[in-house]
DRENFI-886967 format. One record per residue (C-alpha): residue number from 0; residue in three letters; x, z, y; chain. Coordinates in Angstrom, 3 decimals. Last residue first. Layout:
N
{rec NUM 'ALA' {X Z Y} 'A'},
...
***
This chain:
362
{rec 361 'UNK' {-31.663 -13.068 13.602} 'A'},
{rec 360 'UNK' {-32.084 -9.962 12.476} 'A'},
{rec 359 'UNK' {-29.311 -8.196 10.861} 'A'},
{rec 358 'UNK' {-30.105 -7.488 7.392} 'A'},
{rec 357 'UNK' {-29.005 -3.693 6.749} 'A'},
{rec 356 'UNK' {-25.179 -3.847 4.727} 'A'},
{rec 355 'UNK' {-25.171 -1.829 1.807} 'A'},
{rec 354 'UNK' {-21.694 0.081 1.770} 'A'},
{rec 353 'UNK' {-18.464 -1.317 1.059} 'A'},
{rec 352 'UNK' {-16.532 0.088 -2.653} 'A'},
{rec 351 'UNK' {-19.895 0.235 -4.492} 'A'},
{rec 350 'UNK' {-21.199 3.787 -5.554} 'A'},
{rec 349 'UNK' {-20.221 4.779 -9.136} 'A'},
{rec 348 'UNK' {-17.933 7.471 -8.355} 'A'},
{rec 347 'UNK' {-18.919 9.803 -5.429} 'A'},
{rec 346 'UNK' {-22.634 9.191 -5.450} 'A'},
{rec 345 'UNK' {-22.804 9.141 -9.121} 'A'},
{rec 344 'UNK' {-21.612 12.762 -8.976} 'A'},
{rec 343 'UNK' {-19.973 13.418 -12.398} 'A'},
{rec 342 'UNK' {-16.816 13.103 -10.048} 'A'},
{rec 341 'UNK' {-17.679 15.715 -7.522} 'A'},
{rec 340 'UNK' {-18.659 18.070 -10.260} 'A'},
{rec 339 'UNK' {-15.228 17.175 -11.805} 'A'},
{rec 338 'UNK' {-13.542 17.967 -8.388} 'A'},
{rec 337 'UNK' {-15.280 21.490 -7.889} 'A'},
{rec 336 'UNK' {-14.257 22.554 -11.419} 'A'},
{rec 335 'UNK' {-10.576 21.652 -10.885} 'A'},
{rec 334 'UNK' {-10.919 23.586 -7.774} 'A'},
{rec 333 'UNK' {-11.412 26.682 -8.695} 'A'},
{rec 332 'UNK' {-11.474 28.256 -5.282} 'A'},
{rec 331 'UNK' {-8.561 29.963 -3.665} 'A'},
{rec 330 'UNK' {-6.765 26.516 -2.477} 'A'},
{rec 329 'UNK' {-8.812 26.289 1.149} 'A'},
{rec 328 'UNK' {-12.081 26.609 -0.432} 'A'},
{rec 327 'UNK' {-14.122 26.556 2.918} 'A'},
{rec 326 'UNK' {-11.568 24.674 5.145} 'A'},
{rec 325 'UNK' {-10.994 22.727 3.581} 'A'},
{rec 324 'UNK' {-13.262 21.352 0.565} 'A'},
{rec 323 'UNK' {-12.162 17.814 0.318} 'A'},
{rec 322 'UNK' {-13.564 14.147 -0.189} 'A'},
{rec 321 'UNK' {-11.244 11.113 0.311} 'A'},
{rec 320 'UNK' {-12.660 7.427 1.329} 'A'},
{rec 319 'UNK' {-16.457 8.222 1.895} 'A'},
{rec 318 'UNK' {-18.598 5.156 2.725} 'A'},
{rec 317 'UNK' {-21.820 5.501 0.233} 'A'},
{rec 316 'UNK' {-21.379 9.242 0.762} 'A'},
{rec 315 'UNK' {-19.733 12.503 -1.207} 'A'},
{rec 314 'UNK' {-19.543 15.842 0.635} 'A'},
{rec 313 'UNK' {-17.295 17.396 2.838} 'A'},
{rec 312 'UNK' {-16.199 14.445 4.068} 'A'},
{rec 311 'UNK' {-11.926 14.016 5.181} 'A'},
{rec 310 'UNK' {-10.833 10.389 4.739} 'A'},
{rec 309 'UNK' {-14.176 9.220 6.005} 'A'},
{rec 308 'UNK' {-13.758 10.688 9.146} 'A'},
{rec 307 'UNK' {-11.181 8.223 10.436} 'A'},
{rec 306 'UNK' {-9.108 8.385 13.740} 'A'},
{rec 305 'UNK' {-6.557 6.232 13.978} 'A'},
{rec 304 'UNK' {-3.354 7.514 16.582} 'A'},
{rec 303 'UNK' {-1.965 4.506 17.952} 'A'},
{rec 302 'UNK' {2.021 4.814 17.582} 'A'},
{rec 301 'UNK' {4.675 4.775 20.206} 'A'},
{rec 300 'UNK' {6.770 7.693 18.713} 'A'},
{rec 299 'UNK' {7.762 11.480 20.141} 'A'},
{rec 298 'UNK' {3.541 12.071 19.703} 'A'},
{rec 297 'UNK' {3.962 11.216 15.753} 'A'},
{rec 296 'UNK' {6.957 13.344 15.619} 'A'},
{rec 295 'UNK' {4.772 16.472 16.679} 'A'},
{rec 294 'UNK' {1.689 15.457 14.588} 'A'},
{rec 293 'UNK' {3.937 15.174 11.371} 'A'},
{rec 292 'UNK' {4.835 19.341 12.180} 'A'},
{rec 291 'UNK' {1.618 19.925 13.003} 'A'},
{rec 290 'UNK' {0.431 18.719 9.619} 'A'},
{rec 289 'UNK' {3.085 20.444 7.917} 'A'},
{rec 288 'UNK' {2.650 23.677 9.533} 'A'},
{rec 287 'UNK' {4.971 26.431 10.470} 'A'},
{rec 286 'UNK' {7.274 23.781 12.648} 'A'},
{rec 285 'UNK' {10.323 20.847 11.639} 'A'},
{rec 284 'UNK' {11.678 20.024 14.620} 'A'},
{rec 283 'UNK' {13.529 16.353 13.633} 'A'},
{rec 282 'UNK' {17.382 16.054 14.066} 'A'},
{rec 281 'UNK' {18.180 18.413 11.435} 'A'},
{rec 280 'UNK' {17.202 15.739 8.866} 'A'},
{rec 279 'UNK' {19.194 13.161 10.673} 'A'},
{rec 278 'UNK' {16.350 10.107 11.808} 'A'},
{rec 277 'UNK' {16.531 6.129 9.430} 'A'},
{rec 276 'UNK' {13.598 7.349 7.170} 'A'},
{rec 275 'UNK' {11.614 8.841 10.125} 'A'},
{rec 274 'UNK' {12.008 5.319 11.832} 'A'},
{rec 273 'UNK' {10.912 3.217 8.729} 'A'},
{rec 272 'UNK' {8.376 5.596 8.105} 'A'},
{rec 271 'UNK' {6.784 4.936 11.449} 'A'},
{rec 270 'UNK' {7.117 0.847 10.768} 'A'},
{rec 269 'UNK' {5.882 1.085 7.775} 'A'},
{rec 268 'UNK' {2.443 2.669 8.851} 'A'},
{rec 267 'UNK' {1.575 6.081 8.183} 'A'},
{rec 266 'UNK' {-0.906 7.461 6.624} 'A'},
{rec 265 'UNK' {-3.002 11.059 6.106} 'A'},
{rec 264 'UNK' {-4.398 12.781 3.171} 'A'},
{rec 263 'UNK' {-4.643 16.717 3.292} 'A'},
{rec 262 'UNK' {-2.750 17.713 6.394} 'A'},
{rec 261 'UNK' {-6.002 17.323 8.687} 'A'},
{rec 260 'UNK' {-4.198 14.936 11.098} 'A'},
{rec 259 'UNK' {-2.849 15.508 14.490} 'A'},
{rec 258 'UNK' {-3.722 15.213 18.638} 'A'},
{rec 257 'UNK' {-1.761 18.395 20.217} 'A'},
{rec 256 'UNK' {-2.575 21.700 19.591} 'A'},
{rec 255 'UNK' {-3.957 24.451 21.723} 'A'},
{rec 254 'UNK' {-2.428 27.699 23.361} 'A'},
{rec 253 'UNK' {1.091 26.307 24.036} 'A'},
{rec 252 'UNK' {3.005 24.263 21.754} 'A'},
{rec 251 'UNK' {6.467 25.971 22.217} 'A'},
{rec 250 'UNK' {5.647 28.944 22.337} 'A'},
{rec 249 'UNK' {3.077 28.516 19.150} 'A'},
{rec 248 'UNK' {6.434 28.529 17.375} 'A'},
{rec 247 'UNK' {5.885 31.122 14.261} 'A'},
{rec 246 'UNK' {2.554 29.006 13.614} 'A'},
{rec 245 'UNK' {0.397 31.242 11.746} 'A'},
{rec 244 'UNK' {-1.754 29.531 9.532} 'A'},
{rec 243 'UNK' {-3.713 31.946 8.018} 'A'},
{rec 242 'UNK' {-3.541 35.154 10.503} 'A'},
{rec 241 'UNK' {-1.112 38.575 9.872} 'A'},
{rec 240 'UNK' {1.297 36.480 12.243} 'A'},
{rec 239 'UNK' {-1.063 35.833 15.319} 'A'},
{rec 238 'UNK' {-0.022 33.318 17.226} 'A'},
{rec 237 'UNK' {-2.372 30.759 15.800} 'A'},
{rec 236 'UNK' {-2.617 27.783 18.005} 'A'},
{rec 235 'UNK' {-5.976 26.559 19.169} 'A'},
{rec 234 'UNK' {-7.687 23.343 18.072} 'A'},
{rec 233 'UNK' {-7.351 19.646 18.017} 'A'},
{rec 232 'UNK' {-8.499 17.355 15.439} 'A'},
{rec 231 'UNK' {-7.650 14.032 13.692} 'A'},
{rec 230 'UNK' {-8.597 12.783 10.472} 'A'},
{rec 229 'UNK' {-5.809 10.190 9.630} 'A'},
{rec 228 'UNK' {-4.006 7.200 10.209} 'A'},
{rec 227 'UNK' {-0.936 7.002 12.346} 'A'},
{rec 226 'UNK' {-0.090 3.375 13.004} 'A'},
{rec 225 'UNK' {2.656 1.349 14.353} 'A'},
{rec 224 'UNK' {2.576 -1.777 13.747} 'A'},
{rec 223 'UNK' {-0.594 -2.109 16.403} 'A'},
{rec 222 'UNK' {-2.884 -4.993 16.439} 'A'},
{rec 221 'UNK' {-4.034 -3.970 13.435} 'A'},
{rec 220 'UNK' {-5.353 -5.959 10.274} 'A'},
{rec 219 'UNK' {-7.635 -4.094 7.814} 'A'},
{rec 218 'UNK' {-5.802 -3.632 4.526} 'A'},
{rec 217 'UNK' {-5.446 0.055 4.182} 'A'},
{rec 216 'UNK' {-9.012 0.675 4.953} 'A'},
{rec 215 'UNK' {-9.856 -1.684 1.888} 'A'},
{rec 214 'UNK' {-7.121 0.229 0.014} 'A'},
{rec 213 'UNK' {-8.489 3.701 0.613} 'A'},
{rec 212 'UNK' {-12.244 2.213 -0.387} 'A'},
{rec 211 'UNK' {-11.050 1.395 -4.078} 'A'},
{rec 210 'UNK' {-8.501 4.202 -4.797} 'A'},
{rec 209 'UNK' {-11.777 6.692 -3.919} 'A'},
{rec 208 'UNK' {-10.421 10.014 -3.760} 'A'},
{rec 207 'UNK' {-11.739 13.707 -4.792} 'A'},
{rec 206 'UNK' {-8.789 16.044 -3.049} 'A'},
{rec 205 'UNK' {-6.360 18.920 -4.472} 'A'},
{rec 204 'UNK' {-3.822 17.795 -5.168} 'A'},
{rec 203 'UNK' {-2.553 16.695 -1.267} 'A'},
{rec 202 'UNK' {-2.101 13.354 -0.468} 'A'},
{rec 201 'UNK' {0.753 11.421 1.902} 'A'},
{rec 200 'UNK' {0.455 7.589 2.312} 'A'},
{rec 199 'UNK' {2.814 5.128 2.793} 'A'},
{rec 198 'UNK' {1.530 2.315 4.349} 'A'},
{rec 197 'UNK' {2.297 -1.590 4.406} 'A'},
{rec 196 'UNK' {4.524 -0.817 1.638} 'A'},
{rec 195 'UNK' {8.220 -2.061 0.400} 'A'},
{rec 194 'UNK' {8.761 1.200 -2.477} 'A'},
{rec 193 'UNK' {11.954 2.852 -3.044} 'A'},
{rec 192 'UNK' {13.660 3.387 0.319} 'A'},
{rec 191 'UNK' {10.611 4.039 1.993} 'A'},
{rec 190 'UNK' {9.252 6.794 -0.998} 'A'},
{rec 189 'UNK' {12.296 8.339 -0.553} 'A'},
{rec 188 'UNK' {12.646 8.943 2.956} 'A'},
{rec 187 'UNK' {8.485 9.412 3.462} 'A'},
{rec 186 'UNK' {8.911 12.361 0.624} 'A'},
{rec 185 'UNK' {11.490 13.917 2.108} 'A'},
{rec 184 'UNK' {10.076 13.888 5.020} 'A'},
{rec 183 'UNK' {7.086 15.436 3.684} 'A'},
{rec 182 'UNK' {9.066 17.983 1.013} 'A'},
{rec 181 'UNK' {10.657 19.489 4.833} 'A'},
{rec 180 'UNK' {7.276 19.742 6.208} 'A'},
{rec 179 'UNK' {6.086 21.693 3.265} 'A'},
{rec 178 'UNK' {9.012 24.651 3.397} 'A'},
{rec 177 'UNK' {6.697 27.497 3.433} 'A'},
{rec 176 'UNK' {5.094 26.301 0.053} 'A'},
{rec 175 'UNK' {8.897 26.258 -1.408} 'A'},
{rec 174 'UNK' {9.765 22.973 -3.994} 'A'},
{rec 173 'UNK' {13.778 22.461 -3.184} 'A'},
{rec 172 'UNK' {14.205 18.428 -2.156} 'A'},
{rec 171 'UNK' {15.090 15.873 -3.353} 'A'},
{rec 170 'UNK' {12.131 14.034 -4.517} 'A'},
{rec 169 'UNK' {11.103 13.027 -7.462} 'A'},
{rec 168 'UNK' {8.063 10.273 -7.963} 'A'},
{rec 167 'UNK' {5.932 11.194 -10.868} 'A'},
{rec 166 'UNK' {3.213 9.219 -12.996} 'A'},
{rec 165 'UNK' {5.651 8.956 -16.231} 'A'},
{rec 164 'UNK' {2.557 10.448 -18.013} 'A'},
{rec 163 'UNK' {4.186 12.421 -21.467} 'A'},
{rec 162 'UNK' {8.152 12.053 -20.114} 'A'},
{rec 161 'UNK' {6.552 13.556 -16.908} 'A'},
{rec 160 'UNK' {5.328 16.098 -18.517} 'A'},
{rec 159 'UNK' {8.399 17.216 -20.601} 'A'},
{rec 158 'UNK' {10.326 17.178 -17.663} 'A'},
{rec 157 'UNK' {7.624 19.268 -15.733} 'A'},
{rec 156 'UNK' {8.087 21.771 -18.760} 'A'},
{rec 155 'UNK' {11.758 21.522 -18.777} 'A'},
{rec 154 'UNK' {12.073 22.532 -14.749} 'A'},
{rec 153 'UNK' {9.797 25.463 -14.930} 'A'},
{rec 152 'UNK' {11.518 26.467 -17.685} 'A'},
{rec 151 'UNK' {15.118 25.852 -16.173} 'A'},
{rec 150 'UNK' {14.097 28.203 -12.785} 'A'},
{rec 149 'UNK' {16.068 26.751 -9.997} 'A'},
{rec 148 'UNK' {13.224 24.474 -8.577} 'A'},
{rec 147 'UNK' {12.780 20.703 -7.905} 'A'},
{rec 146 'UNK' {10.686 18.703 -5.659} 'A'},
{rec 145 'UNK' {7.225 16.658 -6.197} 'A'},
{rec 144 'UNK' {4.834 14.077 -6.240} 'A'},
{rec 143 'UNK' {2.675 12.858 -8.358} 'A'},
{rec 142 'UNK' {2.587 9.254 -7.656} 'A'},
{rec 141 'UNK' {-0.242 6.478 -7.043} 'A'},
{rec 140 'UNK' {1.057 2.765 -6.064} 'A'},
{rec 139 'UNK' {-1.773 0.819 -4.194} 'A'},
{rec 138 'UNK' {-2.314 -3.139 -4.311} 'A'},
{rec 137 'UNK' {-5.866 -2.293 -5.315} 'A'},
{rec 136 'UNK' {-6.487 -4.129 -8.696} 'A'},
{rec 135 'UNK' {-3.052 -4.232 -9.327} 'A'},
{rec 134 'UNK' {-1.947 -1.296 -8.403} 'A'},
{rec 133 'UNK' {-4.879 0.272 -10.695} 'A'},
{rec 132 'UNK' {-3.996 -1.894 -13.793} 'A'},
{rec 131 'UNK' {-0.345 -0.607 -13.199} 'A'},
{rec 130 'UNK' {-1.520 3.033 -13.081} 'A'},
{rec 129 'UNK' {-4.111 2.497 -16.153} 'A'},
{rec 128 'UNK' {-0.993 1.166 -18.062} 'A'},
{rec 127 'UNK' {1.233 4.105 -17.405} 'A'},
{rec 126 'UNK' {-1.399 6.169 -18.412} 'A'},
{rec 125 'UNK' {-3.787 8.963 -16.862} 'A'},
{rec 124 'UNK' {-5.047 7.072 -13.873} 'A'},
{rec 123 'UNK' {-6.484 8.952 -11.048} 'A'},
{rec 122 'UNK' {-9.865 9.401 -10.160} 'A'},
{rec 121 'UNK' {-11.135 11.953 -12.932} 'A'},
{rec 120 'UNK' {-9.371 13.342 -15.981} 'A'},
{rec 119 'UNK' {-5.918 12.292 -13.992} 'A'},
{rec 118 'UNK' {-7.104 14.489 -11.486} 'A'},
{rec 117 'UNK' {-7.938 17.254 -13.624} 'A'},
{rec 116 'UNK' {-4.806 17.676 -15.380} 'A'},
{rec 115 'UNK' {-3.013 17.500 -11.904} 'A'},
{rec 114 'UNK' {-4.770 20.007 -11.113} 'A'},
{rec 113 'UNK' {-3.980 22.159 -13.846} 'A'},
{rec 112 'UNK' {-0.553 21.977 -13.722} 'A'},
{rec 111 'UNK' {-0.313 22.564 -10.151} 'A'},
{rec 110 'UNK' {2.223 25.814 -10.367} 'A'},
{rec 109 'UNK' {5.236 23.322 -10.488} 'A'},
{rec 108 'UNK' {3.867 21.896 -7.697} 'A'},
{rec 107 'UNK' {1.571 18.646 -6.113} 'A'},
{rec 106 'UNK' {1.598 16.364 -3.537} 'A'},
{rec 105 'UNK' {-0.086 12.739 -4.458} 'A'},
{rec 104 'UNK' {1.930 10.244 -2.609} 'A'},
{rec 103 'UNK' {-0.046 7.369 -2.189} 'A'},
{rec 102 'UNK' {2.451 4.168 -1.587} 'A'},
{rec 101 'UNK' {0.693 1.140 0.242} 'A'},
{rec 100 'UNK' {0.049 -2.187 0.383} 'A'},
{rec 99 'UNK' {2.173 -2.710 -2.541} 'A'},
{rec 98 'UNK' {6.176 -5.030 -2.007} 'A'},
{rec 97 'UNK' {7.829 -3.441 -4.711} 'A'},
{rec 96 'UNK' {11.201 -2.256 -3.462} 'A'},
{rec 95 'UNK' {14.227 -2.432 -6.448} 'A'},
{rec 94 'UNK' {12.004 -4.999 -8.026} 'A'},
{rec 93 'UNK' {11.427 -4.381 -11.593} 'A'},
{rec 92 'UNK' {12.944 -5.639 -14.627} 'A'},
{rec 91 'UNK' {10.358 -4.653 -17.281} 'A'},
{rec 90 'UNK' {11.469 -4.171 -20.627} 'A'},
{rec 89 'UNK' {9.142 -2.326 -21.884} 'A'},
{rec 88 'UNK' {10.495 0.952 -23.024} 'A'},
{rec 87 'UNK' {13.570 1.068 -20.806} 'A'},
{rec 86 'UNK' {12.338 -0.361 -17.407} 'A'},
{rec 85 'UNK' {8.841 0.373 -18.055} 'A'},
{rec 84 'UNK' {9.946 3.549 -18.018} 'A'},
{rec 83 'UNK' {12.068 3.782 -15.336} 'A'},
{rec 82 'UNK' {9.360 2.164 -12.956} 'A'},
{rec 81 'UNK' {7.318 4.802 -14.089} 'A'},
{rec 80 'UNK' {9.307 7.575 -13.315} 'A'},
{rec 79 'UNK' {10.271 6.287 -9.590} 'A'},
{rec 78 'UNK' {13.289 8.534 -9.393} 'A'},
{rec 77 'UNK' {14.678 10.858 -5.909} 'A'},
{rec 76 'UNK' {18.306 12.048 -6.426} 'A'},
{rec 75 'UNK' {19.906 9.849 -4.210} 'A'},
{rec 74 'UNK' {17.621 6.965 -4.491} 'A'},
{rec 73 'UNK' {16.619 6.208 -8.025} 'A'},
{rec 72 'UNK' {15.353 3.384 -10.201} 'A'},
{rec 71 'UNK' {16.948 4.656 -13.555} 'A'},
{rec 70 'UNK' {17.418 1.726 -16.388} 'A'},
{rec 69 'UNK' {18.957 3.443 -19.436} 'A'},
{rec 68 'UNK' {20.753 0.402 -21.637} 'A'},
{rec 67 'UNK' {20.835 -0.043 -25.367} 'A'},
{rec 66 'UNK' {22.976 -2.723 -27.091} 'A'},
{rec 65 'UNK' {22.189 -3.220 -30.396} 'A'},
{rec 64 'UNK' {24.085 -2.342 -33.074} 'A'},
{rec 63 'UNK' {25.710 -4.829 -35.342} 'A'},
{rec 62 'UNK' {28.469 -5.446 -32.717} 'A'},
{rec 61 'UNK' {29.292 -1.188 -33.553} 'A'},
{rec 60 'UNK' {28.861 -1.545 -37.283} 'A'},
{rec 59 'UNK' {32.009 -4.479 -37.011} 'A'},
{rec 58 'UNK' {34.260 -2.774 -34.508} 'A'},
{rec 57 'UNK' {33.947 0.475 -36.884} 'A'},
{rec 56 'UNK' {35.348 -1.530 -39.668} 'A'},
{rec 55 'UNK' {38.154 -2.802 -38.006} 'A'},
{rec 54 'UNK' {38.909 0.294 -36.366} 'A'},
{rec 53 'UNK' {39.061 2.198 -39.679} 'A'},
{rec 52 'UNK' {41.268 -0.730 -41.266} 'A'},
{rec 51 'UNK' {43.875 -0.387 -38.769} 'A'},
{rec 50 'UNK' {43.920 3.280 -39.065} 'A'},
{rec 49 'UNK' {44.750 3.388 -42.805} 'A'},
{rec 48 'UNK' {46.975 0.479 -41.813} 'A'},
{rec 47 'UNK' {49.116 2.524 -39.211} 'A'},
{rec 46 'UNK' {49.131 5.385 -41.890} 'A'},
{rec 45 'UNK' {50.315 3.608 -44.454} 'A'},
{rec 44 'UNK' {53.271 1.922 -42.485} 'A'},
{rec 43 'UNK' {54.092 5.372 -40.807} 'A'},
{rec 42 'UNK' {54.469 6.797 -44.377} 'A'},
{rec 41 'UNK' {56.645 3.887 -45.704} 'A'},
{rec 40 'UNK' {58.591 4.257 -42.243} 'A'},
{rec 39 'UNK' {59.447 7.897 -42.667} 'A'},
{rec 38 'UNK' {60.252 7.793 -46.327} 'A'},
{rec 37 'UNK' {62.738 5.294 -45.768} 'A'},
{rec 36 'UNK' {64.188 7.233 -42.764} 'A'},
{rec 35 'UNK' {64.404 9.965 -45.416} 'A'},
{rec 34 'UNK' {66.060 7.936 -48.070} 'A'},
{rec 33 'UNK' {69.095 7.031 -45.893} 'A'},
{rec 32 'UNK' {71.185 9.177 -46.530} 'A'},
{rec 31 'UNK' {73.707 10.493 -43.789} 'A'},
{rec 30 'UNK' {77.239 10.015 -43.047} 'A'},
{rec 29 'UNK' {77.173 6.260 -44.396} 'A'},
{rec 28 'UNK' {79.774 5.836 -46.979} 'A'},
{rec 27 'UNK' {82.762 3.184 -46.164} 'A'},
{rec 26 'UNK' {81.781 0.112 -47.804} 'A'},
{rec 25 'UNK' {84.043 -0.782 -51.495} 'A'},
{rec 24 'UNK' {86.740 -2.580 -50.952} 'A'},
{rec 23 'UNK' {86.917 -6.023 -53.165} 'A'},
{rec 22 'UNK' {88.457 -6.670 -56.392} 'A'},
{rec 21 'UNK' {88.959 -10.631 -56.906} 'A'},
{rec 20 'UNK' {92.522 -10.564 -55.649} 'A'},
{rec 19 'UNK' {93.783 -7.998 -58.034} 'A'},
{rec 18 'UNK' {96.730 -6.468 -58.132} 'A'},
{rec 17 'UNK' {98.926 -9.494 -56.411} 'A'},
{rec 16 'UNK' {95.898 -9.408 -53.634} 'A'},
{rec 15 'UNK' {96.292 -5.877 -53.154} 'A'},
{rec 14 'UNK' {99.765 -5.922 -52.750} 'A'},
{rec 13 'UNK' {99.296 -8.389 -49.920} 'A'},
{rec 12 'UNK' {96.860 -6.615 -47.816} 'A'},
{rec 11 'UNK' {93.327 -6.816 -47.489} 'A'},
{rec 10 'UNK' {91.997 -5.574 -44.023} 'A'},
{rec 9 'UNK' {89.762 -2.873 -44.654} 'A'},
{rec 8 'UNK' {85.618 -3.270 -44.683} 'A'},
{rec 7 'UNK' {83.029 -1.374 -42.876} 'A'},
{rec 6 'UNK' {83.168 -3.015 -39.612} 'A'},
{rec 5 'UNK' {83.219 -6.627 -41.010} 'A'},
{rec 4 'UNK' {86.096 -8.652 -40.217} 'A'},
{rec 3 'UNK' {87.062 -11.376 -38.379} 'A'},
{rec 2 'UNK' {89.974 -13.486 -39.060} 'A'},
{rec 1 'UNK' {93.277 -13.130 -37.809} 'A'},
{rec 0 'UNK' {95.264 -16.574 -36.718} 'A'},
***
């Protein structure tokens, strides 16, 4: 029986065993060397432990640093600033809705600078901390709020602002003064999806306002859920396009206005919101005016219009709420000045939140 062989080795024959049995074939040369496949592998060896190494060691710094997560309460493209940065400086892990009696939206724009300056000089707070001390001592959430703009300056100065105060709520929505009633129902989306209030209130920048007496008003129980606070007037519509404001579809009004709020504070109940925040954008007419505009959607709704003078004085009394100058300043005056007179007025700032009661007689 044949025995097996190796590949490379002949079959020994007889003569070669009589010559010399203890000589053995040599291997049949390979056809190529193989010092270059040695060569190979030593160099892929170093390298693969070069690399081994550098993971390892970058594994190791990388546990050693500490984890560091950006917290951004948003919806869409709308942010709570503050919430976000108490989120990532603090370490506050806030509700996605804080439950506040109600939201105060304080409408400003990228040419507002100033005013906003002023305000937070005066009535409203001008830290993070002074905003939380205020919500809690009120149950009202103050915000700056406001839109975006094409122009990169514009938008890197207000970014630098807010990163300063962290008192803005971003909307989305493209900032244009003849586009106000589209920034208010953007505003009333956002701000519903973002904050759980009893009210949600829209403010211009351009008002003196006592946080104190708005949230007593706030808080009064209602036998209606749906509730459209405000200073309410009537008046004729402006046809005329050369007049301040011109309403471009009087036709559709007729020759006076419906029941509506002054535009410069107003509130709505959650209820309203709730239904505005759940309508198609293009579903709602949106008219010249903001206030008109909110007045129109108010009438297509159930609600009890509230009428309250207090939100709208002229001047400064032991029950004011919100103090204005419209319609004889109107945004040409300087307002910042008229709002620090109004707050170096003892009347307007150190007055107790309820008025004096007269003894009743018994």
């Amino acid at each position: 029986m044949r025995s097996h062989q190796l590949p490379y080795y002949n079959s020994p024959s007889s003569d070669d065993n009589e010559k010399d049995k203890s000589k053995r074939l040599k291997p049949y040369p390979h056809s190529h060397s193989s010092f270059p496949s040695r060569r190979f592998l030593l160099l892929f060896s170093s390298f693969s432990l070069i690399l081994s190494v550098f993971s390892i060691s970058y594994a190791v710094s990388a546990s050693r640093r500490p984890t560091k997560t950006f917290t951004v309460y948003r919806c869409g493209r709308a942010e709570d600033t503050l919430r976000t940065h108490r989120a990532n400086s603090a370490g506050v892990d806030a509700a996605a809705r804080p439950k506040v009696v109600g939201l105060v939206g304080v409408h400003t724009g990228f040419g507002s600078a100033d005013r906003r300056a002023v305000l937070r000089s005066t009535w409203f707070p001008s830290d993070p901390d002074g905003l939380v001390r205020l919500e809690h001592a009120t149950g009202l959430a103050f915000r700056f709020v406001i839109g975006r703009t094409k122009d990169p300056q514009k938008m890197s100065e207000l970014q630098k602002e807010a990163d300063v105060y962290h008192d803005f709520l971003f909307i989305d929505v493209d900032e244009d003064h003849t586009k106000l009633p589209q920034k208010t129902l953007a505003f009333f989306k956002a701000a519903f999806d973002l904050f759980d209030a009893d009210f949600y209130v829209k403010a211009d920048d351009d008002i003196y306002l006592r946080p104190d007496r708005l949230a007593t008003l706030l808080a009064k129980d209602r036998a209606h859920r749906m509730t459209y606070i405000g200073c309410m007037k009537k008046g004729p519509v402006i046809t005329d396009p050369k007049m301040q404001w011109y309403e471009s579809k009087g036709d559709l009004i007729g020759s006076e206005y419906f029941l509506h709020a002054y535009g410069p504070i107003y509130a709505l109940s959650s209820d309203v919101v709730a239904a505005l925040a759940a309508a198609k954008n293009d579903s709602l007419r949106m008219f010249s005016n903001e206030d008109v505009t909110i007045g129109s959607w108010m009438l297509s709704m159930n609600v009890n219009h509230e009428d309250n003078k207090g939100i709208c004085d002229p001047t400064c009394t032991a029950a004011s709420i919100a103090v204005w100058t419209i319609p004889r300043c109107s945004g040409k005056c300087n307002l910042a000045e008229k709002i620090k007179a109004l707050h170096n007025n003892t009347m307007c700032s150190k007055t107790p939140t309820l008025p004096a009661e007269e003894d009743e007689e018994e």
